[in-house]
CHARMM internal coordinates of N, CA and C (Angstrom, degrees):
IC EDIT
DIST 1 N 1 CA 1.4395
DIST 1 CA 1 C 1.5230
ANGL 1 N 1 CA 1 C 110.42
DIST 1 C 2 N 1.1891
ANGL 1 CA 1 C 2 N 106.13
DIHE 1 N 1 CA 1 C 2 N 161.13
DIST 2 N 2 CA 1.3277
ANGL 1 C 2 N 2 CA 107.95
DIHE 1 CA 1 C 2 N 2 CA 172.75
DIST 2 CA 2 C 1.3879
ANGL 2 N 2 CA 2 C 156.16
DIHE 1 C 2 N 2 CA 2 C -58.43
DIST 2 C 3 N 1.6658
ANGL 2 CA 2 C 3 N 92.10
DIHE 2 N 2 CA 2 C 3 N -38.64
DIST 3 N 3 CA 1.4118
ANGL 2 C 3 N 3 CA 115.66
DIHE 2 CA 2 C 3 N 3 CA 164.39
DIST 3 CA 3 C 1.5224
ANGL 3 N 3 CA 3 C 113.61
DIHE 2 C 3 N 3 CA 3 C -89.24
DIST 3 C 4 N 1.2809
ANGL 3 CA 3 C 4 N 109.21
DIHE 3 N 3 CA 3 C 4 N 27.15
DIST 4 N 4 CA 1.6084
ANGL 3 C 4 N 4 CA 123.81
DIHE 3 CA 3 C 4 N 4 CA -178.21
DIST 4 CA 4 C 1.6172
ANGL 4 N 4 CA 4 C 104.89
DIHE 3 C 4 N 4 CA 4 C -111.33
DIST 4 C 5 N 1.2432
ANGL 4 CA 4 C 5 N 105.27
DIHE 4 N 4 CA 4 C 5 N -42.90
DIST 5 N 5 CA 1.6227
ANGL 4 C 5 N 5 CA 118.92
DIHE 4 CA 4 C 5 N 5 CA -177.38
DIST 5 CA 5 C 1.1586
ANGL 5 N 5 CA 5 C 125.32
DIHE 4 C 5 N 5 CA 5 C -124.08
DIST 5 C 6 N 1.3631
ANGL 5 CA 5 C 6 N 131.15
DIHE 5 N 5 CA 5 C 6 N 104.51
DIST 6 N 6 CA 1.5961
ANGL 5 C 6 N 6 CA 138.18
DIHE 5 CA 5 C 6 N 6 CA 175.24
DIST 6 CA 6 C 1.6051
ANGL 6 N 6 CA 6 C 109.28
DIHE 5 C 6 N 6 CA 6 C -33.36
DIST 6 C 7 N 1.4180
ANGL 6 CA 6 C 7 N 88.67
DIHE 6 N 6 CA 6 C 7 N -36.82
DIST 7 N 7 CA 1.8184
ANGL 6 C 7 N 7 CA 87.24
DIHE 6 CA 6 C 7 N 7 CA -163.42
DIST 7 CA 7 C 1.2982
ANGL 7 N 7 CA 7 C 93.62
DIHE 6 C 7 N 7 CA 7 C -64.15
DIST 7 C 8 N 1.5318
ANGL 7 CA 7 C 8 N 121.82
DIHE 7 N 7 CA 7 C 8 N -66.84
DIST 8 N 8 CA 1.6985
ANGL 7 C 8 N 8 CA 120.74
DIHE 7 CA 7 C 8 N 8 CA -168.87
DIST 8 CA 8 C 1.1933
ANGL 8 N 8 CA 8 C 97.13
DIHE 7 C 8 N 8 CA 8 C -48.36
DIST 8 C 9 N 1.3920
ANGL 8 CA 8 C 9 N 149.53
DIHE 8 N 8 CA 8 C 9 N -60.74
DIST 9 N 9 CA 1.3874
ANGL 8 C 9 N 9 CA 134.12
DIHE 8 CA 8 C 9 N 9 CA -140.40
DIST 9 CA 9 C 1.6023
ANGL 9 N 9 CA 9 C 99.55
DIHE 8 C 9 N 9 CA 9 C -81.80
DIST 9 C 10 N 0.7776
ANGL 9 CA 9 C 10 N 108.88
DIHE 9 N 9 CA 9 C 10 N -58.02
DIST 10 N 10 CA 2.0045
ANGL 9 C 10 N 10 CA 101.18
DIHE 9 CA 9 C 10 N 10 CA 168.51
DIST 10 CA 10 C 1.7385
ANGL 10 N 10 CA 10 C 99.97
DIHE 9 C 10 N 10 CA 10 C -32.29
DIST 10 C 11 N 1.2898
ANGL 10 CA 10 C 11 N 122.06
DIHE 10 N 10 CA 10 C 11 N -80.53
DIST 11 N 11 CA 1.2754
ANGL 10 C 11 N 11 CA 145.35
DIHE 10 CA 10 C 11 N 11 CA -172.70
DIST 11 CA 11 C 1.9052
ANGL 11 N 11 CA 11 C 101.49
DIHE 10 C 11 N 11 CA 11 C -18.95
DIST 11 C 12 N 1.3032
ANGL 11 CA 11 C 12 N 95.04
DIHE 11 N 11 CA 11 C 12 N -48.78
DIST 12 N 12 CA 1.6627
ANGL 11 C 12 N 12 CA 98.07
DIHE 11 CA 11 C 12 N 12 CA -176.77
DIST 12 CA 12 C 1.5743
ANGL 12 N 12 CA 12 C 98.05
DIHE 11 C 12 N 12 CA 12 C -91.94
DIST 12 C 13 N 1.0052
ANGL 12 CA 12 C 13 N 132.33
DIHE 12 N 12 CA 12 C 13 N -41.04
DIST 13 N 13 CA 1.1231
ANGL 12 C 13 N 13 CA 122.06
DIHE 12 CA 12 C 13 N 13 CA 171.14
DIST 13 CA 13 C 1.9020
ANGL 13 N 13 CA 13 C 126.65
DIHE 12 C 13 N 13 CA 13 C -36.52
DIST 13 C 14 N 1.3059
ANGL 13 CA 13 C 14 N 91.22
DIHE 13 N 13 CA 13 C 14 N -43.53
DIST 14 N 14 CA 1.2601
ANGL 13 C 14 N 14 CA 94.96
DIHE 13 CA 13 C 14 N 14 CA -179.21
DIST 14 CA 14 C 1.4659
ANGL 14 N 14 CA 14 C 115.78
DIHE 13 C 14 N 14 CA 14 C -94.53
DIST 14 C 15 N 1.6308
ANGL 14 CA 14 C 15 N 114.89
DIHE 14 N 14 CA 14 C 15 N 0.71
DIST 15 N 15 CA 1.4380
ANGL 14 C 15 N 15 CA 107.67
DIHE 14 CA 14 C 15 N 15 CA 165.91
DIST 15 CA 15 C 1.3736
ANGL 15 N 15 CA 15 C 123.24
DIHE 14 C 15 N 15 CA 15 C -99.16
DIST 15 C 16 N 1.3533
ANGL 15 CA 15 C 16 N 92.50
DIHE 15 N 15 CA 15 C 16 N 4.58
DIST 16 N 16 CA 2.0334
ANGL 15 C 16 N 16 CA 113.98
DIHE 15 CA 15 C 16 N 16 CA 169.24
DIST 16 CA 16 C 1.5736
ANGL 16 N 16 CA 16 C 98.97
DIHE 15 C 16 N 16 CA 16 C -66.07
DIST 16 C 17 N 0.9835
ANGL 16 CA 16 C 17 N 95.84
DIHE 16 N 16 CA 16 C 17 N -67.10
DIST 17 N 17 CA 1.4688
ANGL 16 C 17 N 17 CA 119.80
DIHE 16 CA 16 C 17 N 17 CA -177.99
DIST 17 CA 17 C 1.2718
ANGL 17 N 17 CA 17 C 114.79
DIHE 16 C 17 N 17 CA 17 C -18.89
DIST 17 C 18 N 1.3898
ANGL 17 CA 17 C 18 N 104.71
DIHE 17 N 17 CA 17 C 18 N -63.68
DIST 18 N 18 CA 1.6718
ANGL 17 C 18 N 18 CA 131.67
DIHE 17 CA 17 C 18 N 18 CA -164.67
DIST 18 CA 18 C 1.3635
ANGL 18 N 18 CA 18 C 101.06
DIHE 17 C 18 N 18 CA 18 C -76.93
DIST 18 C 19 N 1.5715
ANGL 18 CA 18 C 19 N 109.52
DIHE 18 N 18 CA 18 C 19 N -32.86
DIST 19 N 19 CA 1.8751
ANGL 18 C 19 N 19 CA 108.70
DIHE 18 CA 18 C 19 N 19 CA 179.96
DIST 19 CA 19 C 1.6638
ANGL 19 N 19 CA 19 C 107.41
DIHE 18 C 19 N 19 CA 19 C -71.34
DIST 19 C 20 N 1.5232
ANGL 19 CA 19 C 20 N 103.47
DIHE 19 N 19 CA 19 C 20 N -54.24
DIST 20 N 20 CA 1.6641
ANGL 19 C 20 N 20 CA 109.25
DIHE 19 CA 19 C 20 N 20 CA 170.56
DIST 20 CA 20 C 1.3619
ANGL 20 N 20 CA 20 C 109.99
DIHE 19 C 20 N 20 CA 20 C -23.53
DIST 20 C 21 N 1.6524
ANGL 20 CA 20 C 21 N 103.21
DIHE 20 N 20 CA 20 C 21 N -77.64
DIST 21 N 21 CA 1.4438
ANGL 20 C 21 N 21 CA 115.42
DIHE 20 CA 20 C 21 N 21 CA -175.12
DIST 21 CA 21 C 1.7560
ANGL 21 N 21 CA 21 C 121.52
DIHE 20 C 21 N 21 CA 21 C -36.07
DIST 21 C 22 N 1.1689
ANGL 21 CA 21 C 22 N 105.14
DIHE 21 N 21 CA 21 C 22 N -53.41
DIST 22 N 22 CA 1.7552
ANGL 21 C 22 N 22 CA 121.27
DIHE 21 CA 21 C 22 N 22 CA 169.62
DIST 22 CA 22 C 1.7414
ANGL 22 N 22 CA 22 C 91.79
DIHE 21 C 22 N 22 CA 22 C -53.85
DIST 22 C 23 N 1.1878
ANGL 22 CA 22 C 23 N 119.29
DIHE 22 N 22 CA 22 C 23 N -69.46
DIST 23 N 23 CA 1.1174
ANGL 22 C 23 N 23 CA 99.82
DIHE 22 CA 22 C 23 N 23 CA -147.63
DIST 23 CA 23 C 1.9259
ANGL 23 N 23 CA 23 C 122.73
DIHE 22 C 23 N 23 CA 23 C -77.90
DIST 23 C 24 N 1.4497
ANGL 23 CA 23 C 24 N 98.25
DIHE 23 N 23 CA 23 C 24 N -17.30
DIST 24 N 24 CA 1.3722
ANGL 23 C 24 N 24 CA 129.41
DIHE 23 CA 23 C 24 N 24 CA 133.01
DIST 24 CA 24 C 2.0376
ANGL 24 N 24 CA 24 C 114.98
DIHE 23 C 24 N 24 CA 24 C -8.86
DIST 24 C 25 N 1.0017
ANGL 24 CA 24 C 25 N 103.08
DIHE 24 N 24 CA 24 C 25 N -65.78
DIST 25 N 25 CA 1.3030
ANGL 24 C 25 N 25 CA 124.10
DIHE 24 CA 24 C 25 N 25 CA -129.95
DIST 25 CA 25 C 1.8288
ANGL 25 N 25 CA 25 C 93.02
DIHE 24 C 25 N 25 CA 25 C -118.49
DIST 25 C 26 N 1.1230
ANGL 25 CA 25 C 26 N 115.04
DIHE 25 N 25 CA 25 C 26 N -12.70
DIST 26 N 26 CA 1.5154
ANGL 25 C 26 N 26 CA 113.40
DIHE 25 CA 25 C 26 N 26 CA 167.68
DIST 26 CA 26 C 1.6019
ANGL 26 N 26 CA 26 C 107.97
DIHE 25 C 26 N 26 CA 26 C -109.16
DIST 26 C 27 N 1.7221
ANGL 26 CA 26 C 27 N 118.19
DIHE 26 N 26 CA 26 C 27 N -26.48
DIST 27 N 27 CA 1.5136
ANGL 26 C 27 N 27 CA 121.44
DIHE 26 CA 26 C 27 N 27 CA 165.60
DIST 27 CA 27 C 1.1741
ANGL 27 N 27 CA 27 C 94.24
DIHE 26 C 27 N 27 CA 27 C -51.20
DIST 27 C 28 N 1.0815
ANGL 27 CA 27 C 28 N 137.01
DIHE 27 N 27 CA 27 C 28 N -67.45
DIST 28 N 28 CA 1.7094
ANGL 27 C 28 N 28 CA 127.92
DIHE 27 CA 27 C 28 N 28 CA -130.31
DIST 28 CA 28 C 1.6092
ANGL 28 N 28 CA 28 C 82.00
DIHE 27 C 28 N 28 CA 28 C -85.66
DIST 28 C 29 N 1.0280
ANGL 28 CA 28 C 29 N 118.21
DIHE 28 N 28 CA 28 C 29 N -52.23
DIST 29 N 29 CA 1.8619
ANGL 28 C 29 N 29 CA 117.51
DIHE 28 CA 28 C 29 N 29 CA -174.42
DIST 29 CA 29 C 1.6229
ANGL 29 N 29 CA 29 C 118.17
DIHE 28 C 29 N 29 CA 29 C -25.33
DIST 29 C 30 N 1.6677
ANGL 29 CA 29 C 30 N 85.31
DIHE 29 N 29 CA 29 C 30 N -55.68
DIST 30 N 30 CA 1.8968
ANGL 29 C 30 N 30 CA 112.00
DIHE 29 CA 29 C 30 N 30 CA 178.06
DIST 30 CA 30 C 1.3181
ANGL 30 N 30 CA 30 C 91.40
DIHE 29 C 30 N 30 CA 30 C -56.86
DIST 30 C 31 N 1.2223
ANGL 30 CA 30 C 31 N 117.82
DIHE 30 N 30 CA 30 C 31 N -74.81
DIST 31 N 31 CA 1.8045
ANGL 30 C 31 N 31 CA 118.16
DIHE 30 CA 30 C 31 N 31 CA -158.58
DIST 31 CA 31 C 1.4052
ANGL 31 N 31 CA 31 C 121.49
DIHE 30 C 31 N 31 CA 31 C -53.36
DIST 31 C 32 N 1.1120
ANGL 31 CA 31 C 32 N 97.95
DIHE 31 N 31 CA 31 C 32 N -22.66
DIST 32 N 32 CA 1.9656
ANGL 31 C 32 N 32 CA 114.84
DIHE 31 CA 31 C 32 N 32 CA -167.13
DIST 32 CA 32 C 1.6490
ANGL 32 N 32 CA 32 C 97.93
DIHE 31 C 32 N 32 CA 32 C -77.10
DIST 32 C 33 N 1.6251
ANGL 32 CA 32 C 33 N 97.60
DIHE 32 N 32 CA 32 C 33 N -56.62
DIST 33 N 33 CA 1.9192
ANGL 32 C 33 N 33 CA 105.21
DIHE 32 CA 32 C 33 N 33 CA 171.30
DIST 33 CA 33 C 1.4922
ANGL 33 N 33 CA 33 C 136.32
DIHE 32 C 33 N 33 CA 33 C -57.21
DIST 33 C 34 N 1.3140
ANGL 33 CA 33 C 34 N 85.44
DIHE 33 N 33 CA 33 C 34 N -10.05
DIST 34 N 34 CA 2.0843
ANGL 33 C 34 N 34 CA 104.42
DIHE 33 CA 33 C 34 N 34 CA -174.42
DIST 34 CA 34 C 1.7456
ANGL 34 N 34 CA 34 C 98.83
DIHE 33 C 34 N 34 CA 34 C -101.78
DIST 34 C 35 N 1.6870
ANGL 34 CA 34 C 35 N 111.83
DIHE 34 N 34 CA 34 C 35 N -16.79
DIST 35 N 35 CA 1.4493
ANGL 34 C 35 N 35 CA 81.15
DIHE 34 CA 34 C 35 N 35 CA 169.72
DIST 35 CA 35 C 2.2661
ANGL 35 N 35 CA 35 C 89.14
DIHE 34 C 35 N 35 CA 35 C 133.97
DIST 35 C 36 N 1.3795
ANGL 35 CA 35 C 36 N 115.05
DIHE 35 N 35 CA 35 C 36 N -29.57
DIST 36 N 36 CA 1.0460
ANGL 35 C 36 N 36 CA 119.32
DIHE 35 CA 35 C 36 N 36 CA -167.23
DIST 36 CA 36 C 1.5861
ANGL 36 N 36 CA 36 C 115.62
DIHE 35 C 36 N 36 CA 36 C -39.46
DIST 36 C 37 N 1.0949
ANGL 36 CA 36 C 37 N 122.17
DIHE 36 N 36 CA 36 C 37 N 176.41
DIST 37 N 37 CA 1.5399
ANGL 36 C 37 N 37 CA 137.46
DIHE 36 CA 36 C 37 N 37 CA -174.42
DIST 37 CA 37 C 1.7813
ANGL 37 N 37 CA 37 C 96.51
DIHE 36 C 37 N 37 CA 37 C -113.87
DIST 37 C 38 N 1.3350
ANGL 37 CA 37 C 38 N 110.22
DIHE 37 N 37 CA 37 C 38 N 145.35
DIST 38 N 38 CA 1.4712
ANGL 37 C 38 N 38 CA 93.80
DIHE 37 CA 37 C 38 N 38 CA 144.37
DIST 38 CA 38 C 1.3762
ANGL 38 N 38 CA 38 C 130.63
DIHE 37 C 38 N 38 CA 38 C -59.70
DIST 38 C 39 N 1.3164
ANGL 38 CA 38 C 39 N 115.39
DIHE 38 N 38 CA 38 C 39 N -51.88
DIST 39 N 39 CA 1.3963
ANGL 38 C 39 N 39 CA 108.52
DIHE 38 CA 38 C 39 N 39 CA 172.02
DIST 39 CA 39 C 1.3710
ANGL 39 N 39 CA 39 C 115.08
DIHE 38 C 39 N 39 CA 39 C -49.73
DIST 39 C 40 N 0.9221
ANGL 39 CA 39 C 40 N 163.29
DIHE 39 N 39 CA 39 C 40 N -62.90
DIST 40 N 40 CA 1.0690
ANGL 39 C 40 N 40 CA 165.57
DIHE 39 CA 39 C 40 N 40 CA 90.01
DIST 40 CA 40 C 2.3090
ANGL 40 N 40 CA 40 C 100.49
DIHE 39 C 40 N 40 CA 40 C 50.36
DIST 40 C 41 N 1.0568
ANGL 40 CA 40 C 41 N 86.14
DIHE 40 N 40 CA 40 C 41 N -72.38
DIST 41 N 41 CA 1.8227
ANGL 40 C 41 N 41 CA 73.76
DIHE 40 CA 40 C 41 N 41 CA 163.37
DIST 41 CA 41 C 0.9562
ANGL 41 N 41 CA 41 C 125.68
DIHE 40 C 41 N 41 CA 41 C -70.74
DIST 41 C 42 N 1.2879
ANGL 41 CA 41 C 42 N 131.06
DIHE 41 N 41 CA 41 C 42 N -45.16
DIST 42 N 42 CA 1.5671
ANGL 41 C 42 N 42 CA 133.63
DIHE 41 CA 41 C 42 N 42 CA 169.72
DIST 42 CA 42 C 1.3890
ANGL 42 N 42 CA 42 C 104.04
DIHE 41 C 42 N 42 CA 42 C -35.46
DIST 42 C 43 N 1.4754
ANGL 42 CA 42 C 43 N 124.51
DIHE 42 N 42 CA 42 C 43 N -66.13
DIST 43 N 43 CA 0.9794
ANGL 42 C 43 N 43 CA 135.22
DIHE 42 CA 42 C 43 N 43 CA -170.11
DIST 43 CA 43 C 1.4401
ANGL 43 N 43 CA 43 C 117.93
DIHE 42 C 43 N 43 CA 43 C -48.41
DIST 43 C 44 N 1.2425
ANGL 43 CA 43 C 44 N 113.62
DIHE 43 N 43 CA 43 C 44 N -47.77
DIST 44 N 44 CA 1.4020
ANGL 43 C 44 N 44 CA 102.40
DIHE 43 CA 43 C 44 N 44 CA 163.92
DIST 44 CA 44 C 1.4564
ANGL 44 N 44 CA 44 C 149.75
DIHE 43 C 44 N 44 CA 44 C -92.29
DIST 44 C 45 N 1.4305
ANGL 44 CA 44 C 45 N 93.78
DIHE 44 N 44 CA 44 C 45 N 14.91
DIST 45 N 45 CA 1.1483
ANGL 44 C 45 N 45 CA 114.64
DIHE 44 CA 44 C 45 N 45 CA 169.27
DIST 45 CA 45 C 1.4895
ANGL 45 N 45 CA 45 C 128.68
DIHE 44 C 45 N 45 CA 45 C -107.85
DIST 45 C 46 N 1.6172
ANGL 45 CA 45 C 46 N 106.35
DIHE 45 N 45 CA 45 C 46 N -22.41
DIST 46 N 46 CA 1.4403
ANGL 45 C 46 N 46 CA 111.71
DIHE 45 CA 45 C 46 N 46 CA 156.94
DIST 46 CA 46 C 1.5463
ANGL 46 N 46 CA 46 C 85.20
DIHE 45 C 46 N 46 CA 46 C 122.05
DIST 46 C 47 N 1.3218
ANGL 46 CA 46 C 47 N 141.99
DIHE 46 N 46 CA 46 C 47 N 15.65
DIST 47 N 47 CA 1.2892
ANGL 46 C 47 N 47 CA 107.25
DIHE 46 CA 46 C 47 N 47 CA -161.71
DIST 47 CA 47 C 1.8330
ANGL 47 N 47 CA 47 C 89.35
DIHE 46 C 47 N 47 CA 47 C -132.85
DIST 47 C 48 N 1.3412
ANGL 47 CA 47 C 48 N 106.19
DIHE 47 N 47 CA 47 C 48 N -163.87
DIST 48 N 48 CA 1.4483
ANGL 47 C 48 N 48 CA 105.76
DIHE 47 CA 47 C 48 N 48 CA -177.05
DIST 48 CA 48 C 1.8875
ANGL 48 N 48 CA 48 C 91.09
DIHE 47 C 48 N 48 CA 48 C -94.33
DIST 48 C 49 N 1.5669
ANGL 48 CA 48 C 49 N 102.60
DIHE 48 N 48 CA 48 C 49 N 162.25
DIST 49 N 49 CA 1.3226
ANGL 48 C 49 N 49 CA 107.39
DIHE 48 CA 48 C 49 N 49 CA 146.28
DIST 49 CA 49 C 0.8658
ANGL 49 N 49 CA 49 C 137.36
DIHE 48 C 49 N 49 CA 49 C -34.20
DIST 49 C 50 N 1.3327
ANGL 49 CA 49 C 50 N 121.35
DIHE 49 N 49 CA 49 C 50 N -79.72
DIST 50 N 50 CA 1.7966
ANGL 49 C 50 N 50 CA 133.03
DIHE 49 CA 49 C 50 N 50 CA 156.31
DIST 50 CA 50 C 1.3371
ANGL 50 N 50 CA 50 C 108.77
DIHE 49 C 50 N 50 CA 50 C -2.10
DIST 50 C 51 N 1.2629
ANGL 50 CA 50 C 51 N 111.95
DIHE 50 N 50 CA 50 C 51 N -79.42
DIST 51 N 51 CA 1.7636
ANGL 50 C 51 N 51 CA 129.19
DIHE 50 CA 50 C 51 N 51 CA 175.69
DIST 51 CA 51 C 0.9951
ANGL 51 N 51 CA 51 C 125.95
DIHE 50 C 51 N 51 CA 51 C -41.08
DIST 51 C 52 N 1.5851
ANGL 51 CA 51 C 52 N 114.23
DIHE 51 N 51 CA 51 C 52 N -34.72
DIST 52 N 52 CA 1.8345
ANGL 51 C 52 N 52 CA 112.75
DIHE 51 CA 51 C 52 N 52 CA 177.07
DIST 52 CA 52 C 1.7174
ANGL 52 N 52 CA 52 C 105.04
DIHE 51 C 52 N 52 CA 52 C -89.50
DIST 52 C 53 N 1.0557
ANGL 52 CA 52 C 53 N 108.18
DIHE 52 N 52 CA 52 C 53 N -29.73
DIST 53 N 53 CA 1.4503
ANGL 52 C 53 N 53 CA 129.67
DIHE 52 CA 52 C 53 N 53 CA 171.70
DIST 53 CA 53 C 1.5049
ANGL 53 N 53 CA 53 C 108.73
DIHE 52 C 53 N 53 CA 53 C -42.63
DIST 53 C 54 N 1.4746
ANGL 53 CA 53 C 54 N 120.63
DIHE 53 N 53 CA 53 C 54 N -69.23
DIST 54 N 54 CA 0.6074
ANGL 53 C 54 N 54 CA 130.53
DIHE 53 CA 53 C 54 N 54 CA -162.95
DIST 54 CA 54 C 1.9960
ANGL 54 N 54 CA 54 C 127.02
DIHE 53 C 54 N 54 CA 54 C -67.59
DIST 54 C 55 N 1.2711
ANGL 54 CA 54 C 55 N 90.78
DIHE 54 N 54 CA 54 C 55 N -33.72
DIST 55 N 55 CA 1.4303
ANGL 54 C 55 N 55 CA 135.31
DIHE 54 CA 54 C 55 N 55 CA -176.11
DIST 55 CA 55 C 1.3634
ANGL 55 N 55 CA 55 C 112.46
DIHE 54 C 55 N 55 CA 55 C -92.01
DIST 55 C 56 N 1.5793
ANGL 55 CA 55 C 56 N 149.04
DIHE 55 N 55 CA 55 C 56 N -9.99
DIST 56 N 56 CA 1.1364
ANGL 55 C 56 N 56 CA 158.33
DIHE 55 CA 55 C 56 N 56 CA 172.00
DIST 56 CA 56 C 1.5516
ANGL 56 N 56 CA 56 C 125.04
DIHE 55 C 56 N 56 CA 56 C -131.58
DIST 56 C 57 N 1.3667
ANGL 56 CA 56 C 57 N 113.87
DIHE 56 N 56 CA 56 C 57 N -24.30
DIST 57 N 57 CA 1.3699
ANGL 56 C 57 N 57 CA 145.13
DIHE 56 CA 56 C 57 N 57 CA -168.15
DIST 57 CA 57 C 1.8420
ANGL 57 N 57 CA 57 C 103.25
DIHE 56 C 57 N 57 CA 57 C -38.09
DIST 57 C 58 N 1.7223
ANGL 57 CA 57 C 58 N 105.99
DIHE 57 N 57 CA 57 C 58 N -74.97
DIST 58 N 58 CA 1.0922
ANGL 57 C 58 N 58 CA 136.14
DIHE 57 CA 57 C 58 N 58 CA -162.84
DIST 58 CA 58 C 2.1770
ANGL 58 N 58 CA 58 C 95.41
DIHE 57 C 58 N 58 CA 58 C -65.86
DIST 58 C 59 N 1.2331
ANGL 58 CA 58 C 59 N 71.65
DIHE 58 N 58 CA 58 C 59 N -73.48
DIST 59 N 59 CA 2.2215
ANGL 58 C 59 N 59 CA 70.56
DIHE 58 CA 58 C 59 N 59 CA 175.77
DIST 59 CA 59 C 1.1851
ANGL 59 N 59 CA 59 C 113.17
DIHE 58 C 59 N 59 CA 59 C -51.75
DIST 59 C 60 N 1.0123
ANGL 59 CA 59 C 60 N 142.96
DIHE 59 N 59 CA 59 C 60 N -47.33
DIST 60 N 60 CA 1.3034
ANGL 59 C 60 N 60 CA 145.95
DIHE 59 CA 59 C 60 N 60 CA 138.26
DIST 60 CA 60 C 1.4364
ANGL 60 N 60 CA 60 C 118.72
DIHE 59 C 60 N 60 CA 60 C -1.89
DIST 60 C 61 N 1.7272
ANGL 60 CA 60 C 61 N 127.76
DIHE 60 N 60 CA 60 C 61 N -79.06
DIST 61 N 61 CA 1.0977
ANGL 60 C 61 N 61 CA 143.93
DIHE 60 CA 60 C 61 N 61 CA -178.62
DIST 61 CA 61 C 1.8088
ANGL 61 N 61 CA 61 C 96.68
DIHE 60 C 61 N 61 CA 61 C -65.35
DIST 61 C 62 N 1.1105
ANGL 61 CA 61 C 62 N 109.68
DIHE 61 N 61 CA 61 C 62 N -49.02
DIST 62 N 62 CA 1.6233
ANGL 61 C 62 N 62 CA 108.50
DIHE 61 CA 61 C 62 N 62 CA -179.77
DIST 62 CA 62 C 2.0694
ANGL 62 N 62 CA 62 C 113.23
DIHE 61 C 62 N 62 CA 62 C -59.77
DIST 62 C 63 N 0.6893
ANGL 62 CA 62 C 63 N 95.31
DIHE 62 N 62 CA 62 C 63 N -28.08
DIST 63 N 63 CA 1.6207
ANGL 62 C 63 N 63 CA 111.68
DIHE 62 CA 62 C 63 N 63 CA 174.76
DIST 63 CA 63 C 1.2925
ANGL 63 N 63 CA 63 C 109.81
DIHE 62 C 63 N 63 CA 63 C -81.93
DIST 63 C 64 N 1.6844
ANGL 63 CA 63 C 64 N 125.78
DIHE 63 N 63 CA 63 C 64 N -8.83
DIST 64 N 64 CA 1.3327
ANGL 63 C 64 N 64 CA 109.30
DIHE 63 CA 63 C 64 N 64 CA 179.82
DIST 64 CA 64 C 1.4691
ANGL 64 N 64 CA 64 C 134.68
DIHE 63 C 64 N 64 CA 64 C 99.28
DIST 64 C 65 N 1.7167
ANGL 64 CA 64 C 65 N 93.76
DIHE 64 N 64 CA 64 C 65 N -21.16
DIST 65 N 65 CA 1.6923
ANGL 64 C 65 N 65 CA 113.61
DIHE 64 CA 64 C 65 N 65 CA -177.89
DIST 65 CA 65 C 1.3575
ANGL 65 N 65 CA 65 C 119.66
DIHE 64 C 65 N 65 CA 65 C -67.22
DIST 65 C 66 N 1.3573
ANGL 65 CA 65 C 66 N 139.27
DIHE 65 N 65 CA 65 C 66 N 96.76
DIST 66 N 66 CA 1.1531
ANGL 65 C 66 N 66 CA 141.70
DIHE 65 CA 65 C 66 N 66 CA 166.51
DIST 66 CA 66 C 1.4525
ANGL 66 N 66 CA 66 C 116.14
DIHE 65 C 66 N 66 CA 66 C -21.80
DIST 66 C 67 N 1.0735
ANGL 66 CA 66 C 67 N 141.34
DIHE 66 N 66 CA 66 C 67 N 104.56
DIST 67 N 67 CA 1.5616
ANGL 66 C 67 N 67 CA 127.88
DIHE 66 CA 66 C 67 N 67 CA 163.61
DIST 67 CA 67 C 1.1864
ANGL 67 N 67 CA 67 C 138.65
DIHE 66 C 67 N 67 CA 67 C -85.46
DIST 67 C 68 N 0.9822
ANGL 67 CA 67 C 68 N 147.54
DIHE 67 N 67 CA 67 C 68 N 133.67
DIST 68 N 68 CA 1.5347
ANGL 67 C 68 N 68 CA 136.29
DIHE 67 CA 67 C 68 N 68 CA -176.29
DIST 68 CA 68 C 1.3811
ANGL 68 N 68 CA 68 C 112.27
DIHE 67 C 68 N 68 CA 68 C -64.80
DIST 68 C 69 N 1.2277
ANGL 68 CA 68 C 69 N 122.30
DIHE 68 N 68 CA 68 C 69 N 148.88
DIST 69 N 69 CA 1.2723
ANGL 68 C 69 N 69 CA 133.74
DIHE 68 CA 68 C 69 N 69 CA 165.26
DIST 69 CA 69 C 1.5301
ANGL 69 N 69 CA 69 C 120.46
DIHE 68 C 69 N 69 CA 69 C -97.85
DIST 69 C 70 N 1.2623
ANGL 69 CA 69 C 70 N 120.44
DIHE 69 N 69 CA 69 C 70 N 162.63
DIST 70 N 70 CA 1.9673
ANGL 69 C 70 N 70 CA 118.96
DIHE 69 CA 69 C 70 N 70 CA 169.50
DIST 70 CA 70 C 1.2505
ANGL 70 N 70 CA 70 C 107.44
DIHE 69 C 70 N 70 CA 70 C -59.95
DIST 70 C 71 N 1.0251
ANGL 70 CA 70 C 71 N 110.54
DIHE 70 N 70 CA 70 C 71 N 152.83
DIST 71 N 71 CA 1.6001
ANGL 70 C 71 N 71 CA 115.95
DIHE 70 CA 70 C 71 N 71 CA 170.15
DIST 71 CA 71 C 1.1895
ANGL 71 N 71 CA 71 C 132.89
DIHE 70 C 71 N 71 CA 71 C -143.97
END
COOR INIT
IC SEED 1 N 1 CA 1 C
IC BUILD
């Protein structure tokens, strides 16, 4: 079990992580393609603009996803 062994509990810990991240990373994809704002992602994710911006931006543009600009 987990709370038996550091190693396992790290071990899952860090495959949370990796699921977050995936699952991370196809939300904002969906939302970005339907029309979303950054603010609008930030927002629901808890973080600033800047931050999701910064962090999705590039894969994003590499994937093809149109982004909105300020206006």
């Amino acid at each position: 079990m987990a709370e038996d062994d550091p190693a396992d509990a790290l071990a899952a810990v860090a495959a949370l992580r990796r699921l977050a991240d995936r699952l991370e990373d196809a939300a904002v994809e969906q939302a970005m393609r339907t029309g979303w704002s950054w603010p609008q992602v930030a927002e629901a994710l808890g973080v600033t603009r800047q931050a999701v911006h910064k962090k999705h931006a590039k894969r994003l543009i590499a994937a093809g996803v149109t982004l909105r600009r300020r206006g």
